[in-house]
C-alpha positions as CSV (number, residue, x, y, z in Angstrom):
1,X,-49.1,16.0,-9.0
2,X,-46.7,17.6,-11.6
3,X,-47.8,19.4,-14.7
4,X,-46.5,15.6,-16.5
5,X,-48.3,13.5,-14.3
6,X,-51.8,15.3,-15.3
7,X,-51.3,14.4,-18.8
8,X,-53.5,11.2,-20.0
9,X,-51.2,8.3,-20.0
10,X,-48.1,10.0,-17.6
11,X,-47.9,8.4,-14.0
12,X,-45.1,8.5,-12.3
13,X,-42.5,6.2,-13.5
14,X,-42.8,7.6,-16.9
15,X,-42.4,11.3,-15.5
16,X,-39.5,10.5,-14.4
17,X,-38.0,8.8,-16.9
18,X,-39.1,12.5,-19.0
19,X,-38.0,14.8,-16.2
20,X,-34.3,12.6,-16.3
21,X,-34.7,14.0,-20.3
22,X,-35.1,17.1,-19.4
23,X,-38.9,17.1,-20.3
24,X,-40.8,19.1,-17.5
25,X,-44.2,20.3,-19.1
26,X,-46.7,19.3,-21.2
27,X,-45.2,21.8,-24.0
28,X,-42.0,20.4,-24.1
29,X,-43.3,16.9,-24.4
30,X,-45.6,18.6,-27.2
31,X,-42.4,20.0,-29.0
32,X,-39.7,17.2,-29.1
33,X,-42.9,14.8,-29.7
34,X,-43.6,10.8,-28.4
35,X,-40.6,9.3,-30.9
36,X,-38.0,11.5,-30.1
37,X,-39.0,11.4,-26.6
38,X,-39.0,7.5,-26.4
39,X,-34.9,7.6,-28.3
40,X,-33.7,9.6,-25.4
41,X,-35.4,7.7,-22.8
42,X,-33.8,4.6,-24.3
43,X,-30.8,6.4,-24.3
44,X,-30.4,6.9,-20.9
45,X,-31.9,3.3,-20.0
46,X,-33.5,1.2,-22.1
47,X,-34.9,-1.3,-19.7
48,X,-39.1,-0.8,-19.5
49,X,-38.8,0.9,-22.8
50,X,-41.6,-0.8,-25.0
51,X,-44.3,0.1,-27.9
52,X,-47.2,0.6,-25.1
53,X,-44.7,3.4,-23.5
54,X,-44.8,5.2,-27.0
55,X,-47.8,5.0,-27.6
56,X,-48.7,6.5,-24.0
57,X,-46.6,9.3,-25.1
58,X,-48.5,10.0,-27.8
59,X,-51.4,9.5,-26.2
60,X,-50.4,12.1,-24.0
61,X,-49.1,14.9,-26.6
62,X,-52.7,14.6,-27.8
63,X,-54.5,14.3,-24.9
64,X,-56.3,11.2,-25.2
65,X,-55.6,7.9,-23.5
66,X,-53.2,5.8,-25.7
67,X,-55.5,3.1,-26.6
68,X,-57.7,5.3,-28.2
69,X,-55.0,6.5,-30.6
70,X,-56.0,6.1,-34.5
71,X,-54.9,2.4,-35.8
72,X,-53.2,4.2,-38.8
73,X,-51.1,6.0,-36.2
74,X,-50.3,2.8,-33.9
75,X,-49.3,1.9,-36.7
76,X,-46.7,4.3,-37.7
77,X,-45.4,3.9,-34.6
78,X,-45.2,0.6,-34.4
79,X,-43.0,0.7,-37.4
80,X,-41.1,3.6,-35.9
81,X,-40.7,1.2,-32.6
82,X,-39.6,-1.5,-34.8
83,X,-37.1,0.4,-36.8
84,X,-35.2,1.6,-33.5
85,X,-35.2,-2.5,-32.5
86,X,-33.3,-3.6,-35.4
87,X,-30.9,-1.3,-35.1
């Protein structure tokens, strides 16, 4: 188990897909934060990129498991999600 994979919400697909970013700990994850996290994972490869990932990352930057995020911030980033869609 790596220091990712402990984190609520991280298996092992998405650790990879963060350690590919160059995301190895739970404080860098903390630090670049779940939307910038999610832009460079789509960056690199888009496919399996989807709202539940984001919200699992910031489930995971605040230690909780993602569907028990606030509504107003599923929300937020929701629209985030839906911004980078139109695009």
């Amino acid at each position: 188990m790596t220091q990712l994979t402990s984190m609520p919400n991280i298996g092992s697909t998405l650790s990879v897909k963060l350690e590919k970013i160059g995301v190895t700990s739970k404080e860098m994850l903390e630090d670049l934060g779940s939307e910038n996290a999610i832009i460079r994972i789509a960056t690199l490869d888009n496919r399996g990129v989807c709202i539940n990932m984001l919200y699992a990352l910031e489930g995971a930057i605040q230690g909780i498991r993602w569907n028990s995020l606030s509504s107003e911030r599923k929300a937020e980033l929701l629209d985030f999600f839906n911004s980078l869609s139109s695009k």
